[in-house]
C-alpha positions in Angstrom: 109.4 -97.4 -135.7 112.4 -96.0 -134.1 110.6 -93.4 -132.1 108.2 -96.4 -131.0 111.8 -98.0 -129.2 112.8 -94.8 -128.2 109.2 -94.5 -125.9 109.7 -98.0 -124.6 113.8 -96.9 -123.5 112.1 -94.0 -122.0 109.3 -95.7 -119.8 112.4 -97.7 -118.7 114.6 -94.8 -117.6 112.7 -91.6 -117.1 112.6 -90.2 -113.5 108.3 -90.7 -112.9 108.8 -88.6 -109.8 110.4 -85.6 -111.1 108.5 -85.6 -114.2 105.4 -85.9 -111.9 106.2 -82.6 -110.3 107.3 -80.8 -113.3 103.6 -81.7 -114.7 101.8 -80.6 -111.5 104.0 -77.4 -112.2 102.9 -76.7 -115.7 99.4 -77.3 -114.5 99.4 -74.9 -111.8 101.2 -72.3 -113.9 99.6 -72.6 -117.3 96.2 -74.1 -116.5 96.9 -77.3 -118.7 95.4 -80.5 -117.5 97.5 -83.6 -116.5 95.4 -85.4 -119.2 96.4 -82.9 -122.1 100.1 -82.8 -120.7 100.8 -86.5 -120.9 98.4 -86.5 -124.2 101.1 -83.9 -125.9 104.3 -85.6 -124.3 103.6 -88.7 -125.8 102.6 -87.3 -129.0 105.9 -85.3 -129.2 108.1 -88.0 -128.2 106.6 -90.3 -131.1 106.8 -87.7 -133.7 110.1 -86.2 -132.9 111.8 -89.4 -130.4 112.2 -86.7 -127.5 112.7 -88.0 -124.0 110.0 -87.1 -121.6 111.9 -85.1 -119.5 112.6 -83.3 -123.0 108.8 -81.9 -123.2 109.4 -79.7 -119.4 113.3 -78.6 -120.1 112.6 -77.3 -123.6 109.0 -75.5 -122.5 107.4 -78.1 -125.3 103.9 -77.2 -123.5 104.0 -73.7 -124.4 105.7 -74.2 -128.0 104.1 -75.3 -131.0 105.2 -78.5 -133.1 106.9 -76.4 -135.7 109.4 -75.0 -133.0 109.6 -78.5 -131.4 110.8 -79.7 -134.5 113.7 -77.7 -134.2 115.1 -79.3 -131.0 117.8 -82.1 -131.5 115.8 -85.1 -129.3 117.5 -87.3 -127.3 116.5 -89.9 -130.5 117.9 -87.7 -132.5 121.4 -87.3 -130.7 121.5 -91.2 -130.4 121.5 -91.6 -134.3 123.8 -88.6 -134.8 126.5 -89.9 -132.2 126.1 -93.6 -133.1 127.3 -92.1 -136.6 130.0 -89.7 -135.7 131.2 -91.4 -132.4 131.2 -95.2 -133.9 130.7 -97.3 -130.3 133.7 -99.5 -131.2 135.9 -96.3 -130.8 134.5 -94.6 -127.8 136.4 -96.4 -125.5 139.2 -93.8 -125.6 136.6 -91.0 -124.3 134.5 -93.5 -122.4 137.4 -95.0 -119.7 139.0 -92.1 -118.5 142.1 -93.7 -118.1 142.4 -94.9 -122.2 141.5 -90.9 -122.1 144.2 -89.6 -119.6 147.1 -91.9 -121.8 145.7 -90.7 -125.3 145.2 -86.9 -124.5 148.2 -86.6 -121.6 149.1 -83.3 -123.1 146.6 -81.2 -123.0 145.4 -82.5 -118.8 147.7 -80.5 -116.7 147.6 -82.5 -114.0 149.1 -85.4 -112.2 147.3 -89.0 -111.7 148.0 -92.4 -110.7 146.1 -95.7 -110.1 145.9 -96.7 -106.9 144.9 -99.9 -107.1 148.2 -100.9 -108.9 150.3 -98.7 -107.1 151.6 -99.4 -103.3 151.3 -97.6 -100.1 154.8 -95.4 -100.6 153.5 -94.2 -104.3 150.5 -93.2 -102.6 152.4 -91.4 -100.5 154.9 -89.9 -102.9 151.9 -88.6 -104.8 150.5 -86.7 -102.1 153.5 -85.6 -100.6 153.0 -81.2 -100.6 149.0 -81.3 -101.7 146.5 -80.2 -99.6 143.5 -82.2 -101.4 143.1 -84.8 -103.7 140.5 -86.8 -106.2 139.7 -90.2 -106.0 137.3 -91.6 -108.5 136.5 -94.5 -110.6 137.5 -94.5 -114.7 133.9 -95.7 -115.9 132.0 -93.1 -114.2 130.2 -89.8 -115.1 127.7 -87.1 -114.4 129.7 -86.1 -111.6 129.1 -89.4 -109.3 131.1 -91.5 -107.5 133.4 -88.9 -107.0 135.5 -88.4 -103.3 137.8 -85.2 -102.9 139.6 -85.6 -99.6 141.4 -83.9 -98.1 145.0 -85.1 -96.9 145.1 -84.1 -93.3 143.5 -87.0 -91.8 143.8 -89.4 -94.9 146.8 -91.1 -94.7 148.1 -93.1 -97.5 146.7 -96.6 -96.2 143.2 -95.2 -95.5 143.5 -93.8 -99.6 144.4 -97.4 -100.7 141.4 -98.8 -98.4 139.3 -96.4 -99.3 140.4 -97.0 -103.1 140.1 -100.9 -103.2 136.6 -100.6 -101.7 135.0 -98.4 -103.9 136.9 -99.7 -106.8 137.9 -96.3 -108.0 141.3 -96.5 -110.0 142.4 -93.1 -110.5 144.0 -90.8 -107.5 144.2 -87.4 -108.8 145.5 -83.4 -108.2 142.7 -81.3 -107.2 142.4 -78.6 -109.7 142.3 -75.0 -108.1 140.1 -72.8 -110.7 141.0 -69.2 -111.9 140.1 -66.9 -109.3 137.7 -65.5 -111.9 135.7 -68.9 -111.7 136.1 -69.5 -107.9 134.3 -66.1 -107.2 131.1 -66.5 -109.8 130.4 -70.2 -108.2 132.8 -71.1 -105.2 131.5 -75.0 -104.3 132.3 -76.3 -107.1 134.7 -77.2 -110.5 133.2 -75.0 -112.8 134.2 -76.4 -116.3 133.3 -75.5 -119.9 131.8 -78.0 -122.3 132.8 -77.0 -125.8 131.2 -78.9 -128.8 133.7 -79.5 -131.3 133.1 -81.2 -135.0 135.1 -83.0 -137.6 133.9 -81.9 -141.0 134.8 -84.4 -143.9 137.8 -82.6 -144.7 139.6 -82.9 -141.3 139.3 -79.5 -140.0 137.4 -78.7 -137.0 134.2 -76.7 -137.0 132.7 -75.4 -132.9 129.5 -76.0 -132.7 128.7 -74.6 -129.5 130.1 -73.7 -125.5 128.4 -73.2 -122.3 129.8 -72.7 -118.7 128.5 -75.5 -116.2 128.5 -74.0 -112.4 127.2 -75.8 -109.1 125.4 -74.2 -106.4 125.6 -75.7 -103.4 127.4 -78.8 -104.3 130.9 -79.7 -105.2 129.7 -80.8 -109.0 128.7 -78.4 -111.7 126.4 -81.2 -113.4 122.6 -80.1 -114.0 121.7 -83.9 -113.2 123.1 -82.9 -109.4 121.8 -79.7 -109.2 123.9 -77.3 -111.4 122.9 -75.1 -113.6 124.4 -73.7 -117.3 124.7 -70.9 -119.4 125.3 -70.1 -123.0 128.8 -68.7 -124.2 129.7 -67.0 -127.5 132.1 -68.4 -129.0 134.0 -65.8 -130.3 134.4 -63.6 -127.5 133.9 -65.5 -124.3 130.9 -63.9 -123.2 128.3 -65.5 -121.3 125.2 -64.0 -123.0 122.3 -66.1 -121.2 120.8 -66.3 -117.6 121.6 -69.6 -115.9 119.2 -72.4 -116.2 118.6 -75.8 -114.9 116.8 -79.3 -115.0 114.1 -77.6 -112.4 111.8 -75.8 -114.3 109.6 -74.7 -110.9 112.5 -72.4 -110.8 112.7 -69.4 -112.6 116.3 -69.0 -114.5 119.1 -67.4 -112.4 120.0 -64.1 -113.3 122.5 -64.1 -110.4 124.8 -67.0 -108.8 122.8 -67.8 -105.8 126.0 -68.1 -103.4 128.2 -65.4 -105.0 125.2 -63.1 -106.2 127.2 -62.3 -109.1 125.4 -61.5 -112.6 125.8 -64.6 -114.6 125.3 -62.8 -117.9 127.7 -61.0 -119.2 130.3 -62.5 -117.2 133.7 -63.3 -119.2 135.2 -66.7 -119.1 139.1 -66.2 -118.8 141.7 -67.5 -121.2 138.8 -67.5 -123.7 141.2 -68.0 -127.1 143.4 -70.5 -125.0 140.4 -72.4 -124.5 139.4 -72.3 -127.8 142.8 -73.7 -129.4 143.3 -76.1 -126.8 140.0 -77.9 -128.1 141.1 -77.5 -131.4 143.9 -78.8 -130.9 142.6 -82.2 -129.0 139.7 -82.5 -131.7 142.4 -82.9 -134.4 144.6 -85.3 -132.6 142.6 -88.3 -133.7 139.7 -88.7 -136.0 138.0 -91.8 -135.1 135.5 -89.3 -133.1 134.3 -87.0 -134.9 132.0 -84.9 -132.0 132.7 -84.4 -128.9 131.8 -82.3 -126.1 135.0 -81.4 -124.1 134.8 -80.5 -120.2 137.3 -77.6 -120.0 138.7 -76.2 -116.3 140.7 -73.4 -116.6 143.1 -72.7 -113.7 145.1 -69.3 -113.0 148.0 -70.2 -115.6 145.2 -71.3 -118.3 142.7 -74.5 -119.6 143.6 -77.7 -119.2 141.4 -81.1 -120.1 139.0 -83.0 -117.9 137.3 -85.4 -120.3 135.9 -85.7 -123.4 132.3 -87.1 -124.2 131.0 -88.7 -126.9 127.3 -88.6 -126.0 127.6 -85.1 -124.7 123.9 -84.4 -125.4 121.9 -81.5 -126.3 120.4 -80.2 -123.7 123.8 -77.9 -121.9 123.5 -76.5 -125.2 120.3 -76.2 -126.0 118.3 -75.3 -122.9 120.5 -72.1 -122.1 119.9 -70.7 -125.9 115.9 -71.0 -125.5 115.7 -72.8 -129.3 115.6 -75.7 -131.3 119.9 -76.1 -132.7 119.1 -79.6 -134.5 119.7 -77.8 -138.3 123.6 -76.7 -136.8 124.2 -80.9 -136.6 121.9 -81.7 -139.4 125.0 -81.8 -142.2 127.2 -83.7 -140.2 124.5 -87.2 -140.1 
């Protein structure tokens, strides 16, 4: 019955156009009919409560039920969030400013609201910067997000700008490690690191991968960025690059920097590492969470956490099915 709701939610939000092209696609390259295709999505997605989308990025028409099986659905990370990350106490990673109060030590980086604050703080704040962030506190995937620059923006056009758009946080542009700014130089490229609560307290990683843009400022796949896989122990990436367009073939190479993506190591690996530790442990009302690291030249700092941090960063860039790694924490 659940899988049943979970095809009715996904008539409601899937993309028809995209997922029209990624059919035509599959047709074109592996001779399966547009009949069959939508046939086997909807067969999948009432078996296993994947999304549609689901059946293109994890190559379900050229993998057989038993590998499918593997995957952790979009169903599935809906019951295993709604258990770890109760909704009641999401609000904390959900509003970023609850977020920027609760984890304040581990962001390394000023903020302010402008919509409480007056002309002069605004001015105060971006006395000496050369660019700033302006965004709202309820927003994500990388939307709704304005980095200005301060020649030109005076602190009255900020505040205009701010009360307009209703976006209540005014923040220091983070400058990435030089490391980072070379592989991918458009955009924040930040790490999402899976952490997990066992029952005991302590703090099990379940999983990392680097997000990079291409050619815009945002390293989320859902505008156009793509991921890879990192080991966890070392810091390595050890995967090509993939994305949400699967009529592309997976990126060996950055396509602005030109620089091989595997291989490449993330810097301040074991500071990265600790410092999610570290913020997992702080409070236990959520138990998973996938936090966006940046790291800077001096080191990692927070950019939020998420509690429905999905699969699919993790999943896609490892080419299997990792539903048995979350399996003993539902």
């Amino acid at each position: 019955m659940k899988h049943l709701i979970y095809f009715c939610y996904y008539l409601k939000i899937t993309n028809w156009s995209k997922l029209r092209e990624h059919r035509n696609f599959v047709k074109k390259a592996y001779g399966l009919s547009c009949g069959y295709q939508i046939w086997d999505m909807i067969c999948t997605t009432l078996r296993l409560g994947t999304a549609f989308h689901e059946y293109y990025y994890y190559g379900f028409y050229k993998k057989p039920m038993k590998e499918r099986r593997e995957y952790a659905s979009m169903g599935f990370m809906y019951e295993f969030q709604k258990k770890n990350n109760p909704p009641q106490k999401r609000v904390i990673l959900s509003d970023k400013i609850k977020f920027f109060d609760a984890y304040k030590e581990f962001l390394g980086r000023s903020w302010m609201n402008p919509l409480l604050g007056s002309v002069k703080d605004i001015a105060a704040f971006i006395a000496g910067k050369e660019k700033i962030v302006l965004k709202g506190s309820t927003g994500g995937g990388g939307k709704n997000v304005k980095i200005l620059r301060i020649a030109g923006n005076t602190p009255e056009k900020i505040l205009q700008l701010a009360q307009e758009l209703h976006f209540d946080i005014l923040e220091e542009f983070v400058y990435q490690h030089d490391d980072l700014q070379r592989l991918a130089p458009n955009s924040l490229n930040t790490v999402r690191f899976i952490t997990q609560l066992d029952q005991d307290g302590g703090v099990d990683i379940i999983g990392a991968s680097l997000r990079m843009g291409i050619y815009k400022n945002t390293d989320n796949l859902s505008s156009g960025g793509i991921t890879a896989k990192i080991n966890v122990e070392t810091g390595v990436i050890e995967s090509d690059g993939v994305s949400f367009d699967i009529t592309l073939p997976d990126y060996k190479v950055h396509p602005v920097s030109n620089m091989k993506i595997q291989g490449f190591r993330v810097p301040y690996w074991k500071e990265v590492r600790q410092l999610c530790v570290n913020a997992t442990s702080k409070y236990g009302d959520n138990k998973s969470i996938g936090w966006d690291v940046a790291i800077k030249q001096d080191g990692p700092i927070l950019i939020e956490g998420n509690h429905d941090w999905g699969a699919r960063v993790w999943q896609m860039p490892a080419g299997t099915g990792l539903k048995k790694i979350l399996s003993k924490y539902i």
